[in-house]
LUMVEXMI-362814 format. One record per residue (C-alpha): residue in three letters; x, y, z; residue number from 1. Coordinates in pm, whole numbers, m for minus. Layout:
! LUMVEXMI-362814
SITE  resn      c1      c2      c3  resi
SITE   ala       X       Y       Z   NUM
...
This chain:
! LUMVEXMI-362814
SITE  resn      c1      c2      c3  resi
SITE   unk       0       0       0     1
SITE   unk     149     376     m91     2
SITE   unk     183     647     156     3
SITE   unk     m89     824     m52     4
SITE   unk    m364     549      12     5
SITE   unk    m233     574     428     6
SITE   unk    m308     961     376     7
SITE   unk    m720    1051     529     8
SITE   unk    m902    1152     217     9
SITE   unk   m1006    1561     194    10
SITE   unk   m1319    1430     294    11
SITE   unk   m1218    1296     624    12
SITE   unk    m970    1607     666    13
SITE   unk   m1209    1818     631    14
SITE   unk   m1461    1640     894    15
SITE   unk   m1184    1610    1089    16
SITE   unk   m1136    2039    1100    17
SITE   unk   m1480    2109    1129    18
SITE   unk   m1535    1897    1429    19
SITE   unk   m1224    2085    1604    20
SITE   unk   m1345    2416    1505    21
SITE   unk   m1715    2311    1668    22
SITE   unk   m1592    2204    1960    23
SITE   unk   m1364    2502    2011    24
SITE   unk   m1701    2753    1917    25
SITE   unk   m1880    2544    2147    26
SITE   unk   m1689    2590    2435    27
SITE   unk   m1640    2973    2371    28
SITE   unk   m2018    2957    2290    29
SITE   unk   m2111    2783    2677    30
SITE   unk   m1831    2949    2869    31
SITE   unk   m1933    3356    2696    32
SITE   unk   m2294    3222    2819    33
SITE   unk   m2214    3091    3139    34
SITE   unk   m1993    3432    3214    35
SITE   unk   m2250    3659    3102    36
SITE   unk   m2510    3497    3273    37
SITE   unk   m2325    3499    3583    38
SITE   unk   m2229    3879    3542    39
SITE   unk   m2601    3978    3498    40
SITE   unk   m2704    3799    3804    41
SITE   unk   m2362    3980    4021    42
SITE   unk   m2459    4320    3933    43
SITE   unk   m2807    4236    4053    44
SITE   unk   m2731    4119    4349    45
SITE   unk   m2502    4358    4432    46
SITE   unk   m2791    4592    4408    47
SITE   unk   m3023    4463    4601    48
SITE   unk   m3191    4680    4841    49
SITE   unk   m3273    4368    5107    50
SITE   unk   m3236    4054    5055    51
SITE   unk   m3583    3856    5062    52
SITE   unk   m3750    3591    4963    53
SITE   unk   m3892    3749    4685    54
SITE   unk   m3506    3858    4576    55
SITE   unk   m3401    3512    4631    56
SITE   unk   m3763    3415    4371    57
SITE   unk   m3643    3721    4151    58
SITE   unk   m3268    3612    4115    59
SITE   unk   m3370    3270    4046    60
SITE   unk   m3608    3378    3783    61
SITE   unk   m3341    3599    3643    62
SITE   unk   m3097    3329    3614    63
SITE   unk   m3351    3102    3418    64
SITE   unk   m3427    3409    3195    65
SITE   unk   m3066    3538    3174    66
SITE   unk   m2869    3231    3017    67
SITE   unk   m3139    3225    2733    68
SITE   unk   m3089    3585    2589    69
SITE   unk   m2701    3563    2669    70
SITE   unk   m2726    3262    2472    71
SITE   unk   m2844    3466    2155    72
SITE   unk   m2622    3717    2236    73
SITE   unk   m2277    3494    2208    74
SITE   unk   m2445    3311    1901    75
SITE   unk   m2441    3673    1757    76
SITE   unk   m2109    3765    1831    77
SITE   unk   m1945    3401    1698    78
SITE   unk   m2150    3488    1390    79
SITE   unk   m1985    3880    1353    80
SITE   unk   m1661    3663    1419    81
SITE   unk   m1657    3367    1205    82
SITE   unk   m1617    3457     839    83
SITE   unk   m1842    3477     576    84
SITE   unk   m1877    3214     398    85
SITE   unk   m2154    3167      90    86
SITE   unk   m2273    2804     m50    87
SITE   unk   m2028    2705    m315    88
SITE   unk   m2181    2627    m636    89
SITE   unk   m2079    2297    m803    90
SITE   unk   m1852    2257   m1107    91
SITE   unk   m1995    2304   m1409    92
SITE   unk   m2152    1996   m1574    93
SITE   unk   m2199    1832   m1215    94
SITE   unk   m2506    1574   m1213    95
SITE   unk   m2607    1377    m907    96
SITE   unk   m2563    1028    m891    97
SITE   unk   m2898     986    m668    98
SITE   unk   m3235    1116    m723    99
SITE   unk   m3368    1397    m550   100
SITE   unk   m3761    1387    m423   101
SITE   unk   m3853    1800    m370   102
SITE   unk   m4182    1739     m85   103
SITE   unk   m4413    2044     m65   104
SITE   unk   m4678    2001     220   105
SITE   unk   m5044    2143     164   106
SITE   unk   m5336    2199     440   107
SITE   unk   m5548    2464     337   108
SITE   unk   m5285    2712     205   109
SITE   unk   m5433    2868    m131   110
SITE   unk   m5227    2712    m371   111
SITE   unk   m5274    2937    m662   112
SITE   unk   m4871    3134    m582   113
SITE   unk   m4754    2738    m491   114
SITE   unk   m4825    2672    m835   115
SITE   unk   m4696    2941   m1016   116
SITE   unk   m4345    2896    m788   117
SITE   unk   m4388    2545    m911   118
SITE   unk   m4393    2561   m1253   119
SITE   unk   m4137    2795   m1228   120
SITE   unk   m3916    2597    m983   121
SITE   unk   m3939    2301   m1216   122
SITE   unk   m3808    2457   m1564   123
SITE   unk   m3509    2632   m1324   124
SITE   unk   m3468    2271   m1206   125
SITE   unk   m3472    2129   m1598   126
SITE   unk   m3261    2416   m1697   127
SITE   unk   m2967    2307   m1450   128
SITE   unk   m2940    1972   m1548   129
SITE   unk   m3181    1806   m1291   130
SITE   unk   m3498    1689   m1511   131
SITE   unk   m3401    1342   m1422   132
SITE   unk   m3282    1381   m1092   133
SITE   unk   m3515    1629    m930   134
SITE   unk   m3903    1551    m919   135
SITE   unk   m4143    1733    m715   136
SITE   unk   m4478    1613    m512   137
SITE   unk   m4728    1782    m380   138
SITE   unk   m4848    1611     m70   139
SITE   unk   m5184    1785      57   140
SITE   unk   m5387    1709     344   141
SITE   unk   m5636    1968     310   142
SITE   unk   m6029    1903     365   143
SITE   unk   m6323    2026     293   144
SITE   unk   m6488    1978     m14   145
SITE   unk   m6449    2369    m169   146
SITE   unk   m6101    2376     m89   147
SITE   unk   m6014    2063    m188   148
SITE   unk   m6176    2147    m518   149
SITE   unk   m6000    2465    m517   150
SITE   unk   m5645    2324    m486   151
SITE   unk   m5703    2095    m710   152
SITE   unk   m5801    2379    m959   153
SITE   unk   m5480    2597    m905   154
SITE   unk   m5266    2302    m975   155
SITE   unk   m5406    2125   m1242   156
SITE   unk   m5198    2287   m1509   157
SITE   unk   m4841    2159   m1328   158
SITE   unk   m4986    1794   m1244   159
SITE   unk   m5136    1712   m1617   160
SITE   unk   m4797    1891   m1731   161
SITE   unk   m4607    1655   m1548   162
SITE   unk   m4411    1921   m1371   163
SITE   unk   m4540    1776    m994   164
SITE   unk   m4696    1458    m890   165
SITE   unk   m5036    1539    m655   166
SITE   unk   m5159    1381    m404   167
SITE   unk   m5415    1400     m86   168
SITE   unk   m5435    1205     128   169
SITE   unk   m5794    1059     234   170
SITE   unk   m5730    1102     568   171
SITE   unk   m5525    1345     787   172
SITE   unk   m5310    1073     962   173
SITE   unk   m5004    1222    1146   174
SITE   unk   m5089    1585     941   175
SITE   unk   m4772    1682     839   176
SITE   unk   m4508    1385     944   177
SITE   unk   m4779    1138     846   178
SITE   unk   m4793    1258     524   179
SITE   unk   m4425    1277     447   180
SITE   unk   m4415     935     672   181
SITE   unk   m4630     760     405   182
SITE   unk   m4476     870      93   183
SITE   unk   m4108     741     250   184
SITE   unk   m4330     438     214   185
SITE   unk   m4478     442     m53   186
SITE   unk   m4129     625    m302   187
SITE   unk   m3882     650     m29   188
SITE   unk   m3693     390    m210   189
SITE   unk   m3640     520    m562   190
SITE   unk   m3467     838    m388   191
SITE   unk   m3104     913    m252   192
SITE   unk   m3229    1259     m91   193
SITE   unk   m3542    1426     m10   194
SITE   unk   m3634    1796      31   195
SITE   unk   m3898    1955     256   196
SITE   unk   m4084    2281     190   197
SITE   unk   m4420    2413     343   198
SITE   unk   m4662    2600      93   199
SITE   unk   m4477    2949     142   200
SITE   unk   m4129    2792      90   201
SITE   unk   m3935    3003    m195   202
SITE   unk   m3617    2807    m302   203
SITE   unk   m3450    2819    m604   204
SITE   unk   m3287    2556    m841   205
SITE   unk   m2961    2707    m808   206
SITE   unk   m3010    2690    m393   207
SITE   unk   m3181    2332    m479   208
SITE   unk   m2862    2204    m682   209
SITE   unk   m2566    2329    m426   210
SITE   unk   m2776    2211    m136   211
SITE   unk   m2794    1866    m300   212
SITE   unk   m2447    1887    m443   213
SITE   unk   m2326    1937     m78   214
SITE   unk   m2499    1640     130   215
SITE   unk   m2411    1431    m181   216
SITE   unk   m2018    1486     m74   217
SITE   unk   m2050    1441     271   218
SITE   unk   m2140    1102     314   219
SITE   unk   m2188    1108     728   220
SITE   unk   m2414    1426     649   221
SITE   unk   m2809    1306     714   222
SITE   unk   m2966    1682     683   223
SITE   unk   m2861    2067     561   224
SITE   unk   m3113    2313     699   225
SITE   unk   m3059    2634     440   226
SITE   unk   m3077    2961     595   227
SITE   unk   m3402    3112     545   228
SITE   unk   m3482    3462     455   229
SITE   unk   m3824    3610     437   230
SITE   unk   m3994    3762     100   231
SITE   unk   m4126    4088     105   232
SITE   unk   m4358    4162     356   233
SITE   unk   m4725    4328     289   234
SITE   unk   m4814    4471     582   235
SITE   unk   m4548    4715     812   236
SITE   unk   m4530    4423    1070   237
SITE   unk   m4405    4217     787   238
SITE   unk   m4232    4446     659   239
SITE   unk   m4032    4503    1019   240
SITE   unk   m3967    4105    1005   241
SITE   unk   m3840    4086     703   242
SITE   unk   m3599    4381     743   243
SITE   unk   m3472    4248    1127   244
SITE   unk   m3410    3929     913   245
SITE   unk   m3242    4035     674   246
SITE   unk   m3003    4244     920   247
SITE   unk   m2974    3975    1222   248
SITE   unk   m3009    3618    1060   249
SITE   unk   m2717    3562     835   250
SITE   unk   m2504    3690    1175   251
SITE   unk   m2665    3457    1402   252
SITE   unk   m2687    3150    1146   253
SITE   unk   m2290    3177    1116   254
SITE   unk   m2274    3188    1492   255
SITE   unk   m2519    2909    1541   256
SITE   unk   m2356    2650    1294   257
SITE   unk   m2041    2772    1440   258
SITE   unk   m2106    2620    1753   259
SITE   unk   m2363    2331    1696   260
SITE   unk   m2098    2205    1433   261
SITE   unk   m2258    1862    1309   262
SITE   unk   m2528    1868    1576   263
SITE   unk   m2785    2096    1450   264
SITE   unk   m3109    2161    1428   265
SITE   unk   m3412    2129    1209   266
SITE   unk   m3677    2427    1113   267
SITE   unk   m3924    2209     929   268
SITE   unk   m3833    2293     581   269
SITE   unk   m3625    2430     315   270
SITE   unk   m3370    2160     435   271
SITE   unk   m3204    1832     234   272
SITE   unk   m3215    1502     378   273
SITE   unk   m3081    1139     335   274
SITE   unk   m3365     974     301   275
SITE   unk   m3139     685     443   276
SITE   unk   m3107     927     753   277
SITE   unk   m3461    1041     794   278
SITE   unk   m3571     632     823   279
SITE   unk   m3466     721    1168   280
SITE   unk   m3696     949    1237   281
SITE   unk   m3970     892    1028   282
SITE   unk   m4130     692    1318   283
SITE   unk   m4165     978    1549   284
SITE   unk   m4335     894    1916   285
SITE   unk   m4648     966    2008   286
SITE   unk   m4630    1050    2394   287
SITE   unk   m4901     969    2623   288
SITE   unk   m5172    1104    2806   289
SITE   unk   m5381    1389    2663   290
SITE   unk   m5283    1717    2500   291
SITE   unk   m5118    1963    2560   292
SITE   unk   m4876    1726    2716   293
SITE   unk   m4940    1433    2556   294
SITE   unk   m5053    1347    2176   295
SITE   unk   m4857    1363    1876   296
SITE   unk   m4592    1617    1880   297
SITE   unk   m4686    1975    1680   298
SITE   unk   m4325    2043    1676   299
SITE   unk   m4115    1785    1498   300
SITE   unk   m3869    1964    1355   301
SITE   unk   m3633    1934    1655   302
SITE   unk   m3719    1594    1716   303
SITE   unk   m3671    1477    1360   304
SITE   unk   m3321    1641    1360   305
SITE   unk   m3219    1499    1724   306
SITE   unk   m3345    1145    1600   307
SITE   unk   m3123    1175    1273   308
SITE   unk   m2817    1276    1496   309
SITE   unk   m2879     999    1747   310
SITE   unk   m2861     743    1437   311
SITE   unk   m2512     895    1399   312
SITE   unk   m2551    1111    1117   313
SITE   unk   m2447    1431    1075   314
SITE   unk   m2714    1747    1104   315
SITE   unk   m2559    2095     931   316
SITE   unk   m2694    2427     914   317
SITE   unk   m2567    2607     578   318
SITE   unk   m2633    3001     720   319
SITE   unk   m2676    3131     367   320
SITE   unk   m2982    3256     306   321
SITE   unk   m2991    3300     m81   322
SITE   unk   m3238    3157    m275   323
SITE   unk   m3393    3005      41   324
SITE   unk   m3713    3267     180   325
SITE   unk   m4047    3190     340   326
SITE   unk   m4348    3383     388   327
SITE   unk   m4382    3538     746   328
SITE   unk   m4772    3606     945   329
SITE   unk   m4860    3971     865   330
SITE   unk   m5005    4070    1174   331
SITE   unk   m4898    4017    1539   332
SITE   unk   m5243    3829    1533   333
SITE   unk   m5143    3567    1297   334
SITE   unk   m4822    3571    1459   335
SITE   unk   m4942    3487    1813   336
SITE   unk   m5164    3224    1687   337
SITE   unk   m4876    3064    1520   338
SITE   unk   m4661    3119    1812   339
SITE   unk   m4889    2955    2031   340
SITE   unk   m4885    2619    1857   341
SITE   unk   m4530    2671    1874   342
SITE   unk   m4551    2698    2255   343
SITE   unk   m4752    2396    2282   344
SITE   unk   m4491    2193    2075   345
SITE   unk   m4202    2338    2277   346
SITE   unk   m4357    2246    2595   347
SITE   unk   m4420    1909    2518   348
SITE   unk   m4035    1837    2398   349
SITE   unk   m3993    1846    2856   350
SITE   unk   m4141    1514    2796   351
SITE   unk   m3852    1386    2581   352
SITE   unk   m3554    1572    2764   353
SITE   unk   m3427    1203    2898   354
SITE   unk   m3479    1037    2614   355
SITE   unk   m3173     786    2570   356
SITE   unk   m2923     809    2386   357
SITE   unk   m2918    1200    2225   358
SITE   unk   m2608    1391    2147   359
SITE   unk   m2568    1622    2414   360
SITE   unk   m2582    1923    2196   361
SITE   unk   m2905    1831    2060   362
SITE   unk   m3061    1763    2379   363
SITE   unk   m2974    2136    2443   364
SITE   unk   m3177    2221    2155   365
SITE   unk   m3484    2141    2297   366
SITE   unk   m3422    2297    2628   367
SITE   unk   m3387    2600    2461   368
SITE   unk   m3687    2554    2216   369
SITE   unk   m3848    2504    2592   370
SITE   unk   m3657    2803    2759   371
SITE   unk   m3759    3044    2442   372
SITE   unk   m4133    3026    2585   373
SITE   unk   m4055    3017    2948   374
SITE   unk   m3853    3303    2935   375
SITE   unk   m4139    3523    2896   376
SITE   unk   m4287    3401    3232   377
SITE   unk   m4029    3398    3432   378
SITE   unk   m3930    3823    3276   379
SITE   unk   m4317    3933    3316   380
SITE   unk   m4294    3796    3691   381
SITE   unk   m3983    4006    3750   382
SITE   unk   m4098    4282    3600   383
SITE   unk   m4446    4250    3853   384
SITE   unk   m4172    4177    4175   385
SITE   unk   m3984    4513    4031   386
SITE   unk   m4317    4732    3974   387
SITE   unk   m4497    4616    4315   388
SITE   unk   m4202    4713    4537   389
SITE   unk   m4166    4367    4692   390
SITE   unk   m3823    4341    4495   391
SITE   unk   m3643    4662    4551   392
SITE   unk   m3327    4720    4340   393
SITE   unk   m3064    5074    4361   394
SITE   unk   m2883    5198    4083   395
SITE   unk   m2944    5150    3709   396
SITE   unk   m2648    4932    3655   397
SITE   unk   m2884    4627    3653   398
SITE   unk   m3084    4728    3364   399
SITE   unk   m2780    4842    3212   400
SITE   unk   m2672    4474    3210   401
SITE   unk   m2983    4309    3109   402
SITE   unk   m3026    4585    2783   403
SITE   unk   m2698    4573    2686   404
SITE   unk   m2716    4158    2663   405
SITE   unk   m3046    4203    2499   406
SITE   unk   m2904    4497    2235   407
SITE   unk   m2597    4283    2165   408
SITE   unk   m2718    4064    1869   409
SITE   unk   m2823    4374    1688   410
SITE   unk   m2453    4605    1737   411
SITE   unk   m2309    4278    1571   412
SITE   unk   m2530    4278    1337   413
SITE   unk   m2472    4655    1272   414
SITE   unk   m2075    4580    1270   415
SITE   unk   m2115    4332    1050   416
SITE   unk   m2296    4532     806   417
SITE   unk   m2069    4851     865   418
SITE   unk   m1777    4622     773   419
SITE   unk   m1905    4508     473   420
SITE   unk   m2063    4879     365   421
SITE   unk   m1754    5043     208   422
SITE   unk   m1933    5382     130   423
SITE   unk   m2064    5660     398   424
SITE   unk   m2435    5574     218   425
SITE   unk   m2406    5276     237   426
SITE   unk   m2321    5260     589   427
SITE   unk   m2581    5532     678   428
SITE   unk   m2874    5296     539   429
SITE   unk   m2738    5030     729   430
SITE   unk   m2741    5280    1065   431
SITE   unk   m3114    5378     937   432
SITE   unk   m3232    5037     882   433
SITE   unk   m3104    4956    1281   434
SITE   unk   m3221    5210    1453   435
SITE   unk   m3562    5148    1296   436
SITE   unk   m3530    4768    1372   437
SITE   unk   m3415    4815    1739   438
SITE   unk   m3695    5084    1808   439
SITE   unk   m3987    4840    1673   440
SITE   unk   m3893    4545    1814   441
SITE   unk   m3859    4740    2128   442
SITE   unk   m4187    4857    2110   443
SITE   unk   m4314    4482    2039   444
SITE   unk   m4131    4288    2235   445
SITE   unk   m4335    4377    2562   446
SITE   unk   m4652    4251    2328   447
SITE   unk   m4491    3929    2242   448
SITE   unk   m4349    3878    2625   449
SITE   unk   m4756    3901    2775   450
SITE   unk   m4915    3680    2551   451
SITE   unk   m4639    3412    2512   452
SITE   unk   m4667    3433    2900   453
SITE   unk   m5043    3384    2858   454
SITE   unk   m4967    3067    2610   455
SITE   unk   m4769    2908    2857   456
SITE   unk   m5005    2946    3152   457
SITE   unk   m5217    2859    2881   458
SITE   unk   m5056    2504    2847   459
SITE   unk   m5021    2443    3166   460
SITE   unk   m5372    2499    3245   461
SITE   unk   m5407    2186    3008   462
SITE   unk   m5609    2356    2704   463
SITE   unk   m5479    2230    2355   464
SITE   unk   m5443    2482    2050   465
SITE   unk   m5432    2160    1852   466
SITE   unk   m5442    2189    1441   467
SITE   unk   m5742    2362    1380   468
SITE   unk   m5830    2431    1014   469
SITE   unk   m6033    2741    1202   470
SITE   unk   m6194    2862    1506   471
SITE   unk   m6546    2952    1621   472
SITE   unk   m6674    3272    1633   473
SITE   unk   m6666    3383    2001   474
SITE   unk   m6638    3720    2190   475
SITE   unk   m6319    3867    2199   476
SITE   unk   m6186    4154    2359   477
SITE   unk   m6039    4457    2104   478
SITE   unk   m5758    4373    1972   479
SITE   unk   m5465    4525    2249   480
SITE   unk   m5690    4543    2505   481
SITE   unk   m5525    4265    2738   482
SITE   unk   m5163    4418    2706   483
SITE   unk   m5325    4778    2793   484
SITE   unk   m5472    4598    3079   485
SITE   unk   m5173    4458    3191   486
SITE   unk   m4950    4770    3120   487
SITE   unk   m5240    4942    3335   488
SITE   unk   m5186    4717    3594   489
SITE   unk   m4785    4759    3625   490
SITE   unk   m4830    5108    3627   491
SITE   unk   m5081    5097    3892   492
SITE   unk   m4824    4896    4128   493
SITE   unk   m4564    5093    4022   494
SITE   unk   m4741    5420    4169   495
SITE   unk   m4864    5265    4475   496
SITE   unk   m4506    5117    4549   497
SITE   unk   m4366    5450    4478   498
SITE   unk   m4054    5307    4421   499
SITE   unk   m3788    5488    4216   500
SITE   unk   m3720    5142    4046   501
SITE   unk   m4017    5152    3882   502
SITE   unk   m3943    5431    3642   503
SITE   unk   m3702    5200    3487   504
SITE   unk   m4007    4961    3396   505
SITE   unk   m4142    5226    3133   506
SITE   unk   m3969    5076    2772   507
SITE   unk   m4179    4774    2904   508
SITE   unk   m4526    4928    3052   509
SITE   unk   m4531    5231    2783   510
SITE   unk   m4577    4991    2497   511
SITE   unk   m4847    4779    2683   512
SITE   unk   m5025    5056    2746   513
SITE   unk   m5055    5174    2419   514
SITE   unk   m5086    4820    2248   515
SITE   unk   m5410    4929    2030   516
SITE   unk   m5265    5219    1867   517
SITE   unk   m4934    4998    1788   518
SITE   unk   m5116    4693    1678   519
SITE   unk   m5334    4921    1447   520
SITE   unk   m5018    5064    1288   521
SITE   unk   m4849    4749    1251   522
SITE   unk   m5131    4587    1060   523
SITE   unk   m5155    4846     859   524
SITE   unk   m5146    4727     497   525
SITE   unk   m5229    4346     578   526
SITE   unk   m5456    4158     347   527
């Protein structure tokens, strides 16, 4: 045998690298938490008034809280740090050797835009090479007979063209993981590599054809999640999403593959799997007892993706977000209903915390999918111990701390744009586009705190959110009313505890109180 054939292939060399870099981002990643965290809960302390129990509840509650945001904030800076690296495209006249099946889910969307992206998607997808190797299936599990007759309307020109294959199911078995579930059944065999996209996925062949060109050379790789951006936005909420997107995820998605390395994590879609790989998790457990807590999971993703990893395959995050986009809910409304669901699914993942055999990192995953929603809890509870007096704290140093944490992501994110913008316009649009960002989501975030606190309690108090195609008309209050309410009532304590603390509690009671008019001027423009 030659030296040469004793030499690790670039393959392995290159595994070998990336696992070393991981592991020394990880460490950085825990230990930058860890200290932060830790610093946050000093200069608290320190300014205590008296210690009591409700300091001792409040400092407990603030350490829960605190190693969540510092979390982001270190993912942020590891992304301003590591460099800046776009998907490479493949050589020119690369073909795959395996087939690749493109799954877009359906249940209820209005599939008339699907099917133009389709038919679109699929001549990009001819034009690079990949009319053999790329088909695409529609796999619907809508109901109800107008809709069903309506989908099936929109994409009858791209199924009799051949440019998709169709199908509903007869019954809504599993919803979304059933569905794809059955077809791994059903075609799983005739394909190397499968792709997942929801109805509002956006990729393009060009995004398609690196993504599959990259799992294909990695052999130990099961899944690439793409980095998603967000198309443009229709309403001036989803407008505001779509710009802090486009300033704060490419950062944070170089940060967070940084550190996870080849532990990562699943969204749900606009990824590329093994189908190999995903056998492992196509079986996903239903857990016991009743919902909310028990049932089939509504958040997969995370499970899917720590399943894959526990079979021993590799789970990568590729941060670029080109020719990757979804659509985003255009109205804090839409948003929260969403975002409950989420809740629900996060919540339940506390059940699966011991399962055996997960990769450490990706049983940190779901404790921070879990820690995302209890966050806003455990911050709402301090704010109420700060406002009522029964937690009394000197100095502004401690909400010096916590802001500066929570402002971090979005300086690196300004850096990082500053670095790139080589002219004094272009780094003044970037400083515009910023400030804007930071003073809406600081107006929101308050919003988003009370009612994910509400979906929690929500939860706990055992009431499912479930799939619903829709819900029953039934009286609401006006839309804002709740957080006014609430902002009413921190103000309230805040005046009868007279405490100069309190004053410090107005960029969180201020926007609460004045909820309607910022929900009315956030929707503006929504369909």
């Amino acid at each position: 045998m030659s030296l040469a054939e004793n030499l690790p292939r670039p393959a392995a060399l290159r595994d070998r690298a990336a696992r070393a870099t991981g592991l020394g981002a990880r460490g950085v990643f825990f230990g930058l938490s860890a200290a932060l965290t830790l610093g946050i809960l000093a200069v608290f302390a320190v300014s205590l008034a008296e210690w009591t129990p409700a300091a001792v509840l409040a400092l407990l509650l603030l350490a829960l809280s605190a190693f969540w945001v510092s979390g982001g904030a270190v993912t942020a800076l590891l992304g301003l740090l590591a460099p800046q690296r776009l998907s490479a495209a493949p050589p020119a006249g690369w073909v795959p050797s395996g087939r690749t099946a493109i799954l877009v889910t359906l249940c209820g969307e209005d599939a008339r835009p699907l099917a133009g992206h389709l038919g679109a998607l699929r001549a990009g997808l001819d034009a690079k090479g990949l009319g053999e190797g790329a088909e695409i299936f529609v796999l619907s599990d809508t109901s109800g007979a107008e809709r069903i007759a309506a989908q099936a309307a929109a994409l009858h020109d791209i199924v009799s063209g051949g440019a998709v294959v169709y199908r509903r199911g007869a019954r809504n078995t599993g919803r979304k993981p059933g569905n794809i579930a059955d077809w791994l059944a059903r075609h799983g065999e005739a394909f190397a590599y499968m792709m997942t996209l929801d109805a509002d996925s956006r990729m393009s062949a060009d995004r398609i054809r690196a993504l599959i060109h990259r799992i294909e050379t990695r052999p130990r790789t099961g899944l690439v999640q793409a980095g998603i951006g967000l198309v443009p936005g229709r309403s001036r909420f989803g407008r505001h999403q779509r710009i802090s997107a486009r300033l704060l995820s490419p950062g944070f998605g170089r940060g967070f593959a940084a550190w996870s390395g080849p532990s990562g994590n699943y969204w749900g879609h606009n990824a590329i799997m093994r189908v190999e790989a995903f056998r492992a998790a196509a079986a996903l457990p239903v857990l016991p007892g009743r919902a909310p807590f028990g049932g089939p999971l509504l958040s997969h993703d995370f499970i899917e993706a720590a399943w894959i990893r526990r079979a021993g395959w590799a789970v990568e995050l590729d941060p670029d977000p080109r020719g990757s986009a979804e659509d985003a809910p255009q109205t804090l409304a839409a948003f929260h209903r969403r975002d409950r669901r989420w809740c629900q699914g996060n919540l339940q993942h506390l059940r699966l915390l011991a399962a055996p055999g997960l990769d450490p990192v990706s049983r940190f995953h779901l404790v921070s999918g879990v820690m995302s929603y209890l966050a806003a809890p455990a911050w709402l509870v301090l704010v109420g111990l700060v406002a009522s007096g029964a937690v009394s704290v000197t100095g502004a140093a401690p909400y010096a701390a916590v802001a500066l944490v929570l402002v971090l992501p979005k300086l690196c994110a300004l850096a990082g744009l500053w670095r790139r913008a080589r002219t004094a316009g272009r780094r003044a649009v970037a400083l515009k586009a910023s400030v804007a960002e930071l003073l809406v989501s600081s107006l929101i975030a308050p919003l988003v705190m009370v009612r994910q606190a509400g979906a929690v309690a929500s939860v706990c108090a055992g009431r499912d959110c479930g799939w619903r195609p829709g819900e029953a008309a039934r009286a609401r209050l006006p839309r804002g009313a709740g957080e006014a309410a609430m902002g009413a009532g921190l103000a309230g304590l805040g005046i009868v505890a007279g405490g100069v603390s309190a004053l410090w509690l107005a960029p969180v009671v201020l926007p609460l109180l004045g909820a309607p008019l910022i929900l009315r001027a956030l929707d503006a423009g929504a369909a």
